[in-house]
C-alpha positions in Angstrom: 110.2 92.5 125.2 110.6 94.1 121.5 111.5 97.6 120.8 110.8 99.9 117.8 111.9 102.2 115.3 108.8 103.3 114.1 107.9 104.5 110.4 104.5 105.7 110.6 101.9 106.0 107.4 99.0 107.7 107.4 96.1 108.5 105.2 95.6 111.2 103.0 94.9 113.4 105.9 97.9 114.1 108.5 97.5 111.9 111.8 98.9 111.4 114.4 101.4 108.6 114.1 101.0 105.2 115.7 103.9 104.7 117.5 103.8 101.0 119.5 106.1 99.2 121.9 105.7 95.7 123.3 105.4 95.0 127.0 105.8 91.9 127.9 105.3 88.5 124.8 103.6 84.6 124.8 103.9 81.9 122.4 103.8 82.6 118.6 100.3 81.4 116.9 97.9 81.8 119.8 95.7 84.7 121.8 97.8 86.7 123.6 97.9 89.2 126.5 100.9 91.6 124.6 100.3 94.6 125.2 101.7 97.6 123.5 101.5 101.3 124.5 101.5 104.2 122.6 103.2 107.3 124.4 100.2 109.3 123.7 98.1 106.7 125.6 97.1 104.1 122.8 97.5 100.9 123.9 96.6 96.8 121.8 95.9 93.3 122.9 97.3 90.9 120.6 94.1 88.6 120.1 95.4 86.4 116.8 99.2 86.0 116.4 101.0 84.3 113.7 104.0 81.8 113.9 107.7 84.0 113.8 105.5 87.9 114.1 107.5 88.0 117.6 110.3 87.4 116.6 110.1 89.3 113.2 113.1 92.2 112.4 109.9 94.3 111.1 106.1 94.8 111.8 103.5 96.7 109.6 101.0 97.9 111.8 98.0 99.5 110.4 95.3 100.5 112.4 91.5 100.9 111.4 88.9 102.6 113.8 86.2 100.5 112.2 86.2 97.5 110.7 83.6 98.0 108.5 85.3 100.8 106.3 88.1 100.4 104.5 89.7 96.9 105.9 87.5 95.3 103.7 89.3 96.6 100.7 92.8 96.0 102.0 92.3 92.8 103.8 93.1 90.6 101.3 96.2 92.6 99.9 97.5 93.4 103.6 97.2 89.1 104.1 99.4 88.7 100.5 101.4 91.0 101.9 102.2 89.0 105.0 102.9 86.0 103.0 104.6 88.2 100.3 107.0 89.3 102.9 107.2 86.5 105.6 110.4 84.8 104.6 112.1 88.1 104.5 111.5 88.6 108.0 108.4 90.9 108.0 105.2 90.6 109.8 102.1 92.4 109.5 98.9 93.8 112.0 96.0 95.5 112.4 94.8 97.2 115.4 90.9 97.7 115.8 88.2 98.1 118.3 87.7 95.2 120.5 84.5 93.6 119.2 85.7 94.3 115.6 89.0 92.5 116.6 87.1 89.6 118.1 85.8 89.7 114.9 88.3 89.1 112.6 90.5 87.1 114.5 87.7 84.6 114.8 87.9 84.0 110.6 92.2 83.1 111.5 93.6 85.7 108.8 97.1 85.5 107.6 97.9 88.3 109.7 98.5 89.4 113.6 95.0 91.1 115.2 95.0 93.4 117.8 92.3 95.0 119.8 92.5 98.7 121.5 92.4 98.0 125.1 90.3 101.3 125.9 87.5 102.5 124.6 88.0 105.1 121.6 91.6 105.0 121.5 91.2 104.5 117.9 88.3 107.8 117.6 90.9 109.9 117.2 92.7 108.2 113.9 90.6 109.7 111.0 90.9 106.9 108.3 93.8 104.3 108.9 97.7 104.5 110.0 100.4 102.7 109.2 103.3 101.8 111.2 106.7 100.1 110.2 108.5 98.6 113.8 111.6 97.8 112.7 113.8 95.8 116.0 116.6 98.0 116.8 117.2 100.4 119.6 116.0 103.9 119.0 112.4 105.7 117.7 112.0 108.0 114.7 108.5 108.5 113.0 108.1 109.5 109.6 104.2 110.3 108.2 103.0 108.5 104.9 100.1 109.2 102.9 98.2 105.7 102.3 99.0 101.7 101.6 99.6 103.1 98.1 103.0 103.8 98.8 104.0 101.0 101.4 105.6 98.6 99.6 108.1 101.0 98.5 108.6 101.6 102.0 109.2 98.4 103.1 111.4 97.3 100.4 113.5 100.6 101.3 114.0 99.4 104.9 114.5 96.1 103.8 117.5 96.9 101.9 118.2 99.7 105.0 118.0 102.0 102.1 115.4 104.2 104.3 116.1 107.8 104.9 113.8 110.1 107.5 113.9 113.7 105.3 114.7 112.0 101.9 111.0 110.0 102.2 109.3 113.3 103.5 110.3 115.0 101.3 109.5 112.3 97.9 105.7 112.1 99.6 105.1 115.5 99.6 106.2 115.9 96.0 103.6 112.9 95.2 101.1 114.3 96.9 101.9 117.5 95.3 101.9 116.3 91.7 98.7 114.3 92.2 97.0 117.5 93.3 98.0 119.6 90.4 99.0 117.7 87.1 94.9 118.0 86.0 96.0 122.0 86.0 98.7 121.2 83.2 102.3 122.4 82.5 105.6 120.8 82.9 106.0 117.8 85.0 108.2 115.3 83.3 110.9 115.7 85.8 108.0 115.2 89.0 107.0 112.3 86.9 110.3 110.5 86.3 111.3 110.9 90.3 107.8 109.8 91.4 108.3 106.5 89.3 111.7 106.1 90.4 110.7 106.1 94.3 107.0 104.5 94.1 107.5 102.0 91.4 104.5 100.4 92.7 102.0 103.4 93.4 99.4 103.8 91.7 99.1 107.2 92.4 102.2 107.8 90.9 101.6 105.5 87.5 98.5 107.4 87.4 100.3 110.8 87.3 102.4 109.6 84.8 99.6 109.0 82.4 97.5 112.1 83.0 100.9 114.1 82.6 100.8 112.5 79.5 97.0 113.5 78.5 96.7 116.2 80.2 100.1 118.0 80.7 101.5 117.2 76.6 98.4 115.6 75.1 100.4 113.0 73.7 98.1 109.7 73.2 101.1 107.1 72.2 103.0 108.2 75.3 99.8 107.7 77.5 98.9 104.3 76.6 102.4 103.2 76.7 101.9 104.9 80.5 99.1 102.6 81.0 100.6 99.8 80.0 103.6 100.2 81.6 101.5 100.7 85.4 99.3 97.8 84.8 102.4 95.4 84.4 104.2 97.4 87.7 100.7 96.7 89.6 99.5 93.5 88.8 100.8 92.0 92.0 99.5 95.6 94.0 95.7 94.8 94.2 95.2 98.7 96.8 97.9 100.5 94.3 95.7 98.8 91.3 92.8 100.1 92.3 93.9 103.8 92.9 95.3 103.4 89.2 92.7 102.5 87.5 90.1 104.9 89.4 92.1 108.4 88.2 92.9 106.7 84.7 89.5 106.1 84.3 88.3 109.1 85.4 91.0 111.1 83.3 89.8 110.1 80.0 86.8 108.3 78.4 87.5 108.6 74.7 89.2 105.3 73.9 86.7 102.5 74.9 89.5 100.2 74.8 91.4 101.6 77.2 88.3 100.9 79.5 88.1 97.4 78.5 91.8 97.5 79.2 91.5 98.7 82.4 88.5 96.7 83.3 90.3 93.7 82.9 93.4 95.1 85.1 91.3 95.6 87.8 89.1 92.0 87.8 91.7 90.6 90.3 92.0 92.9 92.9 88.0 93.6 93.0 88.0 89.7 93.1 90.2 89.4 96.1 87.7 92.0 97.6 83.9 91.2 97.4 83.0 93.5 100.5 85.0 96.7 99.4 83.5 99.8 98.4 85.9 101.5 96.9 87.9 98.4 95.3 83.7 97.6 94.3 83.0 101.0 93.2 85.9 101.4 90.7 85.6 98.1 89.6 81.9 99.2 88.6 82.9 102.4 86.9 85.8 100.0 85.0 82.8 97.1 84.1 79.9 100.0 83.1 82.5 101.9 80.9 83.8 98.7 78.9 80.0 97.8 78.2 79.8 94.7 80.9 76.7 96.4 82.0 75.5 92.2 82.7 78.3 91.9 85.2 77.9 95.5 86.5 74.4 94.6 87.6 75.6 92.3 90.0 78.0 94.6 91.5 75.3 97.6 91.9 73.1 94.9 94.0 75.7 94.6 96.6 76.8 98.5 96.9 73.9 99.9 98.7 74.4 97.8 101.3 78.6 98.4 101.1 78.4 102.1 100.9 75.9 102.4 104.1 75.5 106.0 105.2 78.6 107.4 103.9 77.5 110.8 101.8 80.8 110.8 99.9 80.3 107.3 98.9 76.6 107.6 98.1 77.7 110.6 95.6 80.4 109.1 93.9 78.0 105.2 93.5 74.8 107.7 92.0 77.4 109.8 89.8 79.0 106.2 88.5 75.9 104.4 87.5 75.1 107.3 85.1 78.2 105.7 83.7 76.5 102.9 82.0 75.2 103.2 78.3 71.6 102.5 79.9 71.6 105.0 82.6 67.8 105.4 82.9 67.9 101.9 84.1 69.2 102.9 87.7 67.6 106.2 87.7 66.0 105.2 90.4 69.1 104.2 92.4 71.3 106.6 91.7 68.2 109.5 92.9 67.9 107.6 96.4 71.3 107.5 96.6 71.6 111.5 96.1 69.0 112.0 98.4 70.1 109.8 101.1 73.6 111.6 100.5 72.0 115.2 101.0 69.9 113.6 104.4 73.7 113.0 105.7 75.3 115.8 105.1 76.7 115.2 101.7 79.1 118.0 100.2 76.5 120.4 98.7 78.1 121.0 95.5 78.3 117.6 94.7 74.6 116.6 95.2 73.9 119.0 92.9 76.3 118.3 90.4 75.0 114.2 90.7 71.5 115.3 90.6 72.4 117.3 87.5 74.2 114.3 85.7 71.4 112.5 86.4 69.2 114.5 85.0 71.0 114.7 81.7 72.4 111.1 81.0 68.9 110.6 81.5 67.6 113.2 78.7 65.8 115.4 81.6 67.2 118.1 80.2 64.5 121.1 81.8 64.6 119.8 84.5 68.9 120.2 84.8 68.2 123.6 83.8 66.0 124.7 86.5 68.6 122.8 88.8 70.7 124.8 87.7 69.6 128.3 88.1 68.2 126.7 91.7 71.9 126.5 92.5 73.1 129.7 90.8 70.0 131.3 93.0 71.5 129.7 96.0 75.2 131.2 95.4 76.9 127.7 96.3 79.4 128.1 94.3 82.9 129.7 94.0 81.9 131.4 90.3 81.0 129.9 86.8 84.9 129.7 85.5 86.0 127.7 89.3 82.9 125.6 89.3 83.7 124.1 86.1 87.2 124.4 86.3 88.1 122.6 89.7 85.4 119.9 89.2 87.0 119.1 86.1 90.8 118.9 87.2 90.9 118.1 91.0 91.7 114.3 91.1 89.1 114.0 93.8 86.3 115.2 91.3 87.9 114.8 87.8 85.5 112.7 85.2 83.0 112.9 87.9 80.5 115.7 87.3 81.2 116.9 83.9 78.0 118.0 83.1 78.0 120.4 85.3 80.8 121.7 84.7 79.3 122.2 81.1 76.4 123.9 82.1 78.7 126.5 84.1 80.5 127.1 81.0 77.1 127.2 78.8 76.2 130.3 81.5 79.3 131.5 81.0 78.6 132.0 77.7 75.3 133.4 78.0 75.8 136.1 80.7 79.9 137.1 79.9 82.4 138.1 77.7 84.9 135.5 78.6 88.4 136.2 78.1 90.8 133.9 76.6 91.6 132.2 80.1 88.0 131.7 80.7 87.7 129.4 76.7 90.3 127.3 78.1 87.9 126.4 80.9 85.0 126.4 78.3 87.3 124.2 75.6 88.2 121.6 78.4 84.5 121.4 79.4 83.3 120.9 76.0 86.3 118.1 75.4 85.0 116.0 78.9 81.7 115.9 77.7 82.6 114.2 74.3 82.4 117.8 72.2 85.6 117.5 70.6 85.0 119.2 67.6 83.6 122.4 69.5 86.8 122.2 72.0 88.9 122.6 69.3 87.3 125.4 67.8 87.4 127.3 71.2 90.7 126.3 72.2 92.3 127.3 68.9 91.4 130.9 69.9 92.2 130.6 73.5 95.5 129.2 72.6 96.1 131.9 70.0 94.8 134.8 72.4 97.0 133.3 75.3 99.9 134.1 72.5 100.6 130.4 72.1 101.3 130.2 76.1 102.8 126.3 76.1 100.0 124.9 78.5 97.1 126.1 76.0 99.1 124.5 72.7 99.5 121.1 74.7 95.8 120.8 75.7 94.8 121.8 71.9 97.4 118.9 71.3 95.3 116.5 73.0 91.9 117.6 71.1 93.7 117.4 68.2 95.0 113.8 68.6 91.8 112.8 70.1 90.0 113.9 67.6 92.4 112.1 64.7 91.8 108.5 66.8 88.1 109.1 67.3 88.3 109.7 63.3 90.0 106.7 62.7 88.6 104.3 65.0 85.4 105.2 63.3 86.9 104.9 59.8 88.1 101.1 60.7 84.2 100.2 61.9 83.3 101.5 58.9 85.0 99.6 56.6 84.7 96.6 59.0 81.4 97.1 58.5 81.7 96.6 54.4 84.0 93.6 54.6 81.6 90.7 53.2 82.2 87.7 55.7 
């Protein structure tokens, strides 16, 4: 019979923890009849073992309601994982429903399957859960954030480095500092301890480079940040693939950062064909370094991946406007908004990827009276919060910058804005590739704000910016005049 300590993650949402104990154990490498019970009433049939998980010091269980969402993008990295950490006495398993663990335990993975013994035992788990079952006598249950961070986690254990209040409080402050470096101001010291206790999140290697952009506007320091996370994550396909989505999304002015990043994230998509978020970034990554060729085949295969999942429908339309041909999947990216409206999509986003539509496609009336259908409609939370949380908020930042443009352009039109309201405008016009005109407006905001230290660093970035966009183009140039 094995008992646990338990060390419960969680997705980005609080769960409840997944807290298992054995009952009962057969022979390593075949079906099994194990069952373990939750004390809340969840309870797993081991239905695909794997030689030495019983008598492993730990266990990683995560648990997916369906097996459709997103075990196809951690599949692969949960079975690296397993071999990764097999030696070192670690085991891994997922616990699903019992068709969908029939399912996957037919294909032999590198990793123990269970099935929920009772129907909808899983219902109640929005998104996935993690649990670390460490061997020794005694429970205690600590609540993580994703797969991003559970590497870190393990290794902690591993070296019984682990401490209850300590981890709490380190991924709060992540989750903290994720939330809120896109607002600017001083984070170096947030930074340097998220990096010292997630080495290998990409959340927190993507922090460090927005602090850079966003929080200092200092270019050197933020590719060095990106270079530094892609070497930390090159084993980390899942922690990969949360870098490169906020990177990507937190700047587009360097096209070789994209090609950069493109070329980071080719192995983890690789290692997941049938995942729609590892496929969705690694579209925005291909369409933004101009592998439009190699994109097409990815945007064949995504309808079918993203299903009816509004959120996922928005974010595929908003991404294929991406490409420098965006009329070519005008037709896509419209169904897709619509189908995303049909189930319940978040209303300010299908209008914000109808309206990028409608301009990376030169439809330029028609995002007008979109707009103004909107503004009629009162969806939104005001002109200056519109365009300032889209822009920002890691969940929306680089996705709907035209809109956030066109709230700014009304700002303009209908008020008198105030110096805290031309940051918003400046940061708008920067996003959408105005540079020059950010600059102008963020001088005066900057000087009306009496110089406040988050206004200069943001001026700091256009400025750079605007110095490597000028010399980038000065090099083509003279590229260009250099017989052959």
């Amino acid at each position: 019979m094995r008992t646990y300590r338990s060390i419960a993650v969680a997705s980005v949402f609080t769960l409840a923890p997944l807290c298992l104990t054995a009952q009962g154990s057969t022979a390593q490498g075949s079906t099994t009849e194990q069952r373990h019970e939750q004390p809340g009433g969840l309870a797993v049939r081991i239905v695909h073992d794997q030689p030495g998980a019983a008598t492993a010091k730990m266990t990683v269980w995560i648990s997916y309601p369906h097996r459709n969402g997103d075990l196809h993008d951690h599949q692969q990295y949960l079975e690296d994982l397993a071999t990764r950490f097999r030696d070192r006495g670690i085991a891994i398993a997922i616990a699903l429903p019992e068709d969908d663990a029939k399912a996957v335990a037919a294909k032999k993975p590198r990793l123990v399957v269970a099935a929920a013994t009772e129907e909808g035992t899983l219902d109640n788990i929005r998104g996935m859960s993690f649990v670390l079952t460490q061997g020794t006598s005694g429970e205690a249950i600590v609540v993580m954030r994703s797969l991003d961070t559970a590497v870190d986690t393990i290794e902690k254990c591993l070296k019984d480095a682990f401490n209850h209040q300590a981890h709490q409080k380190a991924e709060r402050a992540l989750a903290s500092l994720w939330r809120d470096v896109g607002d600017g101001g001083e984070f170096d010291v947030a930074v340097t301890q998220a990096l010292a206790t997630w080495p290998r999140s990409g959340r927190a290697r993507a922090c460090a480079v927005l602090n850079e952009w966003w929080c200092k506007g200092d270019l050197l320091a933020a590719q060095k940040a990106i270079d530094d996370g892609i070497k930390a994550l090159s084993n980390e396909a899942v922690p990969m693939a949360e870098f490169v989505d906020l990177v990507l999304r937190g700047d587009r002015s360097d096209p070789k950062v994209a090609q950069q990043l493109a070329m980071a994230m080719a192995p983890a998509a690789a290692g997941a064909p049938r995942g729609t978020f590892m496929q969705l970034v690694n579209l925005r990554a291909l369409l933004r370094a101009g592998q439009d060729r190699v994109a097409g085949r990815i945007v064949a295969t995504l309808p079918k991946r993203v299903g009816g999942n509004a959120s996922n429908q928005l974010i595929f339309a908003e991404t294929l406007m991406d490409s420098s041909t965006p009329a070519a999947f005008r037709d896509l990216a419209e169904r897709m908004i619509q189908n995303a409206e049909s189930n319940g999509g978040n209303r300010q986003w299908v209008y914000a990827a109808r309206h990028k539509v409608l301009k990376r496609c030169g439809d330029n009336e028609a995002a007008e009276k979109m707009m103004d259908e909107y503004r009629a409609r009162n969806l939104g939370t005001g002109l200056n919060n519109d365009a300032w949380y889209l822009i920002v908020q890691p969940q929306s930042m680089g996705r709907f910058n035209t809109f956030a443009l066109a709230q700014c352009e009304q700002m303009l039109r209908v008020e008198k804005p105030d110096f805290v309201s031309m940051d918003t405008i400046a940061l708008a016009h920067f996003v959408n590739g105005k540079v020059d005109k950010a600059i102008e407006i963020q001088t005066t905001a900057a000087q009306q704000s009496q110089n406040d230290p988050i206004y200069v660093a943001r001026l700091r970035r256009y400025k750079e910016t605007k110095e490597a966009m000028d010399e980038r183009q000065e090099k083509q140039a003279r590229k260009k005049k250099t017989p052959k």
